[in-house]
N, C-alpha and C positions, 0 to 999 in steps of 0.2 A: 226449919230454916234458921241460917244463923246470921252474923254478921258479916262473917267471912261471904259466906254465900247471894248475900246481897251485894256486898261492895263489889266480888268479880264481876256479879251480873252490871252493875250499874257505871263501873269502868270498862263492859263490855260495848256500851252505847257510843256513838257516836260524838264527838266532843264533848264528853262528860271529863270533870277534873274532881277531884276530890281535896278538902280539907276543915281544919278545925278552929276556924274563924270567932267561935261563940266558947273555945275551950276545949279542952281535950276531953268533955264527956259527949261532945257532939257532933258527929261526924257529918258533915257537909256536902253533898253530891251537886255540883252546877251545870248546866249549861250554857254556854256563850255568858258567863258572868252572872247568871241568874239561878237561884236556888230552885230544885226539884225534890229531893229529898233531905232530909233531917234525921238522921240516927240516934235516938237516945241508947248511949249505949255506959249511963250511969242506971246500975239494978235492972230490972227487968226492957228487955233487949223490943221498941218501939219506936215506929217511923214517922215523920210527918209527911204526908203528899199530896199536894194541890191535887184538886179534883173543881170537876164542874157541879156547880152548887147544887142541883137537883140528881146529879148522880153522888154526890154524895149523901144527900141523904136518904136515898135510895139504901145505899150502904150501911149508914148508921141504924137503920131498921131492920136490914138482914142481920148484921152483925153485931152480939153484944162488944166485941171487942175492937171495934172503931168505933168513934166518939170523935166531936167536935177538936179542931186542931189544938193544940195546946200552946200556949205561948203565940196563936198565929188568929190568921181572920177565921172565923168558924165557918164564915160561908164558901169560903174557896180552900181548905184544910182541910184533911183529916186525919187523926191521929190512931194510926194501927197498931194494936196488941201486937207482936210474934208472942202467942203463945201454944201455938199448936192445932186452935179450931178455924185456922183458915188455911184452904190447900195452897200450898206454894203457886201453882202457876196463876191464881185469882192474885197473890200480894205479888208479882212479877208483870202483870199487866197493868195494875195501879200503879206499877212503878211507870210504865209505858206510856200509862194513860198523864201521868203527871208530865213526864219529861215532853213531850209533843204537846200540853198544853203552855207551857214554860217557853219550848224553842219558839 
C-alpha cells in the first residue's frame, strides 16, 4: 500500500478533505473539520489513526508495527508502519474505524 493509495481511499469517504496544515511532510485527512488521519510521508511512508483505546491496544500487541500515536494522545492514537506486514484491507478499516470515531 502506498500513499497514493490511501489518499483515493480516504477522499473516497464521505466528507473527507484533505491538506497540509502541520507542512508539506504531513498530509492531513478531516472530517467535518476534524482530523482522522495523519500521513507522515517524510522517509518511511506511516499513519496516524484514532482508535478506541482498548482496541488499540489490542493492535499494538498484534502488531510490531503499530505503536503508541506519535506526536498524539497515546490512548486514542496509533501510529501504523506501511511496511508490508499488515494486509491492506486490516490498515483500510482502521482507516474506517478512525473516521466514524472522529465523525
Amino acid at each position: 500500500m502506498n500513499i497514493e493509495e490511501i489518499r483515493e481511499y480516504c477522499l473516497s469517504i464521505p466528507d473527507v478533505t484533505e491538506g497540509f496544515p502541520f507542512g508539506e511532510e504531513t498530509l492531513v485527512f478531516k472530517v467535518n473539520g476534524k482530523i482522522f488521519v495523519l500521513a507522515n510521508l517524510d522517509g518511511d511512508l506511516s499513519l496516524n489513526l484514532k482508535c478506541d483505546p482498548s482496541f488499540a491496544l489490542e493492535l499494538r500487541e498484534r502488531y510490531a508495527s503499530v505503536i503508541p500515536g506519535y506526536h498524539m494522545n497515546k490512548k486514542h492514537w496509533n501510529t501504523v508502519q506501511i511496511d508490508g506486514t499488515i494486509p491492506d484491507r486490516e490498515i483500510l478499516s482502521w482507516i474506517d474505524h478512525s473516521y466514524k470515531l472522529v465523525k
